[in-house]
C-alpha positions, 0 to 999 in steps of 0.5 A: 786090766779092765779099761773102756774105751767108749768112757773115753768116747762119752766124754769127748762127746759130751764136752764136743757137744757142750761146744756145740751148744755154747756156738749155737748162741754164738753173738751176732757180731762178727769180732765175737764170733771169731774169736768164739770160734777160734777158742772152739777149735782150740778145745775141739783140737785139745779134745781130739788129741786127748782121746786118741791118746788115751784111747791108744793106751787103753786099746794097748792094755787089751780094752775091747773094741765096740765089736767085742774084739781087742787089738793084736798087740805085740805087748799087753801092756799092765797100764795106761801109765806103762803103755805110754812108757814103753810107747816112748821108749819104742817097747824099750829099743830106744835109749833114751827113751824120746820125750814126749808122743805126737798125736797131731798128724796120722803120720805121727800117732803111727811113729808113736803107736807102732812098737805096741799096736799092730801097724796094720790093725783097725786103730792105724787104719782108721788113723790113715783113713783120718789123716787129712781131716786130723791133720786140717783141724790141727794146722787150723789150730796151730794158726790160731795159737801162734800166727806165724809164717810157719803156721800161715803156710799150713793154714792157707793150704786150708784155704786154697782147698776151699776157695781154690786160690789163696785169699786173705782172709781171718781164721774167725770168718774161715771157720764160721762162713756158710758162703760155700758150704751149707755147714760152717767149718767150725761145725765140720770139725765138731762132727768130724772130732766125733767120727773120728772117735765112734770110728776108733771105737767101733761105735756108732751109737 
């Protein structure tokens, strides 16, 4: 089966740098901007776990890497469809097979990747290398979506790390500021989303 995972890359690509234009003419006022930014990042999160889904998939139906190697998988899978099938039935060793696959957490694409993809092959490592930076943007947006205690605990980590004591402070102004940094987190996301992608992919064109 023939499948592409730099198709997979262009499009993220593609849609991430559509973000980045709409937050280029962000509104000067701050209420806007915040929520702007914030619905950014929900996009950019939703981008990001799609790709590395999808990509997982393709790498475990024999898809070339940008090096022109594929992965040592211990099954080829036939599709896309049955890559994720035999994903959540961990290559058919679990009855009944679990519900869904994560993909927010380096520690869980492992847990959801590992009965296919080797667990010390290039797309694991490379999960691994990323996993604070995926974990960050997902507990970022998790805030954002349900602004619980739960959420706030993950968020603030976040926060600490920046400002090195925890501050009350809006997730709109944490993502947009330039006070610390000479790039606003929002656009730390957006490139880390891309290097996360052209890494899977061996890509860095």
């Amino acid at each position: 089966m023939h499948v592409s995972l730099n198709r997979t890359r262009e499009r993220a690509r593609k849609e991430i740098g559509q973000l980045r234009s709409v937050l280029a003419d962000m509104p000067i006022t701050a209420p806007s901007r915040y929520a702007l930014a914030e619905i950014a990042l929900i996009r950019i999160a939703g981008i990001l776990e799609r790709s590395i889904a999808e990509l997982a998939y393709k790498v475990a139906c024999g898809a070339e890497y940008g090096d022109g190697v594929r992965e040592n998988c211990v099954v080829t899978c036939r599709s896309l469809d049955h890559a994720r099938q035999l994903m959540l039935s961990d290559n058919g060793q679990k009855d009944p097979p679990r519900q869904f696959l994560k993909w927010t957490r380096a520690a869980y694409i492992v847990d959801s990747v590992t009965p296919i993809l080797p667990d010390n092959g290039h797309f694991l490592a490379v999960c691994r290398n990323f996993g604070p930076n995926i974990r960050e943007i997902f507990e970022v947006r998790h805030h954002i979506a349900h602004r619980n205690a739960s959420s706030r605990r993950g968020y603030m980590k976040w926060v600490r790390q920046m400002y090195g004591q925890e501050r009350r402070i809006q997730v709109g102004y944490f993502l947009t500021t330039l006070n610390l940094r000479p790039h606003s987190n929002i656009d730390r996301y957006l490139r880390s989303a891309e290097l996360i992608l052209d890494n899977l992919c061996k890509k860095t064109d």
